[in-house]
C-alpha positions in Angstrom: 116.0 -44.1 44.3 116.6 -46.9 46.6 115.0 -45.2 49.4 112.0 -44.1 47.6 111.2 -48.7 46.4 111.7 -49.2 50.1 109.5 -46.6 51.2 107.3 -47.8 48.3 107.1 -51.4 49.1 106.6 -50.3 53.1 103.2 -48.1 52.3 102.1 -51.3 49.9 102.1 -49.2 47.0 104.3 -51.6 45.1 104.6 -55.0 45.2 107.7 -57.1 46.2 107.8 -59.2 43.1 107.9 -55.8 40.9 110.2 -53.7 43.3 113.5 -56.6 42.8 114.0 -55.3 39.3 113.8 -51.5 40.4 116.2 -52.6 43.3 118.4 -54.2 40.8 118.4 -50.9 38.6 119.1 -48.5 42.1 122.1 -50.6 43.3 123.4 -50.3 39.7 123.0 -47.2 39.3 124.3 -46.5 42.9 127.8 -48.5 42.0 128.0 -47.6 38.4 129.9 -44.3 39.1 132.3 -46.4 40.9 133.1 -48.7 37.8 133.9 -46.0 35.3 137.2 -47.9 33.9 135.3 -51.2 33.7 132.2 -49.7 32.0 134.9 -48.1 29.4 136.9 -51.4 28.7 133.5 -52.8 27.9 132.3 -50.2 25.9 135.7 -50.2 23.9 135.8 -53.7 24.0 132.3 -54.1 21.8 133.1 -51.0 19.7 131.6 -48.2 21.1 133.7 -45.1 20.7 131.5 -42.9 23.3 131.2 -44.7 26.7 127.9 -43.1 28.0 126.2 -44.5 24.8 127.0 -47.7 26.1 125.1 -46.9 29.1 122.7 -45.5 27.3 122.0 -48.6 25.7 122.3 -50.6 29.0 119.5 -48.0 30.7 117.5 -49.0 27.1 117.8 -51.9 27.3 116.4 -52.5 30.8 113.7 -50.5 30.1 112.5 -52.7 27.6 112.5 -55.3 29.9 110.8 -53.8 32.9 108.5 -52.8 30.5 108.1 -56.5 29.1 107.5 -57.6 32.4 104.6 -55.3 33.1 103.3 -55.8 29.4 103.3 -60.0 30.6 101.6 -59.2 33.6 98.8 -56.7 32.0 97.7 -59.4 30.0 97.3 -62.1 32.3 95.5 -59.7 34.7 93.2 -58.6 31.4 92.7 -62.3 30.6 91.5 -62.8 34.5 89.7 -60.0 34.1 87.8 -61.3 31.1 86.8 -64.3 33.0 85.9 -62.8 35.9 83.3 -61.0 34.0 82.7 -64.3 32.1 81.8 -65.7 35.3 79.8 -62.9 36.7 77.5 -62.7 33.9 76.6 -66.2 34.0 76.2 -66.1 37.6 73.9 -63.2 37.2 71.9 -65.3 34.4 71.0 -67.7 36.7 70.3 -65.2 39.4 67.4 -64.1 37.2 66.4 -67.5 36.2 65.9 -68.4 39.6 64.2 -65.4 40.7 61.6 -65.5 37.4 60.9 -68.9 38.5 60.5 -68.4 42.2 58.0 -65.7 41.2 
């Protein structure tokens, strides 16, 4: 997974600011194999009698944040959006104006 944001972020095909959360998720799920005791102490330690639902809700969990991320960013690029075309339409109102009175 790792290899695949790098080789992402080299063609420009995602952007640095994005691929640090994937990165965070790789390197976790690279070294989370390694940290089986820990992640069962926690798991036991919160009440949860089946370890890999722990991790399940971990994985869940930052899901919903990657995807809160991108929902925080969608909007501000809709709100540009929407005043780009704001802009555009006015520009292209005057456009006209000047043009009818040129004529």
């Amino acid at each position: 997974m790792l290899l695949a944001i790098i080789g992402l972020v080299r063609r420009k095909r995602l952007d640095e600011k994005y691929a640090f959360l994937w990165v965070v998720a790789g390197v976790v799920m690279l070294f989370a194999p390694l940290a089986t005791r820990a992640i069962d102490a926690m798991s036991t330690a919160l009440g949860f009698h089946y370890p890999p639902a722990f991790i399940l809700l971990l994985g869940f969990f930052a899901l919903c944040l990657i995807n809160l991320q991108f929902s925080v960013v969608i909007s501000r690029l809709n709100k540009h959006n929407k005043q780009l075309a704001q802009r555009f339409a006015i520009m292209e109102q005057r456009l006209k104006e000047v043009d009818r009175l040129e004529k």
